[in-house]
C-alpha positions in Angstrom: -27.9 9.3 -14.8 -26.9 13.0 -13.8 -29.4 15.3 -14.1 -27.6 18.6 -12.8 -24.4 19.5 -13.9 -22.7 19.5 -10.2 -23.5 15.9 -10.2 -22.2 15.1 -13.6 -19.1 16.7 -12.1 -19.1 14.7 -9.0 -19.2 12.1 -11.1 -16.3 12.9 -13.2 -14.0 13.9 -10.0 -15.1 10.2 -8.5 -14.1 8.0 -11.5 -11.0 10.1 -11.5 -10.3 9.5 -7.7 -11.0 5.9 -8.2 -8.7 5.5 -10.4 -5.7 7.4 -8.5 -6.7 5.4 -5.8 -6.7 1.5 -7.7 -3.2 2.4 -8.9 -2.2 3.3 -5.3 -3.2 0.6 -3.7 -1.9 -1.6 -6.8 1.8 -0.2 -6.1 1.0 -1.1 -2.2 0.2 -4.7 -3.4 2.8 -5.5 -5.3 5.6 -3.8 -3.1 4.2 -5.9 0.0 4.2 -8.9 -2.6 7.5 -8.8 -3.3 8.5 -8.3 0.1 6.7 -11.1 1.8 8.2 -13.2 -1.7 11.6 -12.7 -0.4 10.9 -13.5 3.0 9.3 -17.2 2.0 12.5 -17.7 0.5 14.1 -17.2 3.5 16.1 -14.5 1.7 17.8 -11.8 4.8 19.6 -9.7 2.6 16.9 -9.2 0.2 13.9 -8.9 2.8 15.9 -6.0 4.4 16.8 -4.1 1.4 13.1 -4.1 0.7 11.8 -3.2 3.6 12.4 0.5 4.3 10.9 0.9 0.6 7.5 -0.9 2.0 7.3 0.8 5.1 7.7 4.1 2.9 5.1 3.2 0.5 2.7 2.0 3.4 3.4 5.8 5.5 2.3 7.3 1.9 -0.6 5.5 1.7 -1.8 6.7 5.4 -1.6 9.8 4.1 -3.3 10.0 1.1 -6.4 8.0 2.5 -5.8 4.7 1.3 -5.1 2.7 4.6 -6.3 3.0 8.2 -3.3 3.8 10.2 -3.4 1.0 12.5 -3.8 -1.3 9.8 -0.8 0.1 8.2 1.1 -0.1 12.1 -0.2 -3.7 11.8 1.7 -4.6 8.3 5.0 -2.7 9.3 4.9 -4.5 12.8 4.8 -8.4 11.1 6.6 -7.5 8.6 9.7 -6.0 10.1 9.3 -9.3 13.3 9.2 -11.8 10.2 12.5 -10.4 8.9 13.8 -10.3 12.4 13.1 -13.8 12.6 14.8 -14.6 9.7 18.2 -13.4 11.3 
């Protein structure tokens, strides 16, 4: 437990970060989910109206901290080759 009132505060301003940061990476999830759905489906015209929406989403997430930018490189790189294979 805290026992001076800059760490109580610390503490506060973390649990509050960690939760902007679960939901962040929750949207990330789900958007690469849903992308990576419609390409095991084999489905071209969905997989490319999703994908400029997940490479958006990923470039946010660079920037506020919640991926490495070469992973993020990494994910926009197979995902936009697997669509390219599709076609």
């Amino acid at each position: 437990m805290a026992n001076h009132k800059s760490a109580e505060k610390r503490i506060r301003q973390n649990a509050k970060r960690n939760a902007i940061n679960r939901s962040n990476r929750s949207r990330l999830r789900t958007q690469v989910k849903k992308l990576r759905a419609a390409l095991a489906a084999a489905d071209k015209a969905q997989s490319t109206e999703l994908l400029n929406p997940t490479v958006s989403i990923i470039d946010k997430m660079v920037n506020k901290g919640i991926l490495h930018r070469n992973t993020a490189a990494r994910y926009k790189s197979r995902l936009t080759r697997h669509i390219a294979e599709l076609g």
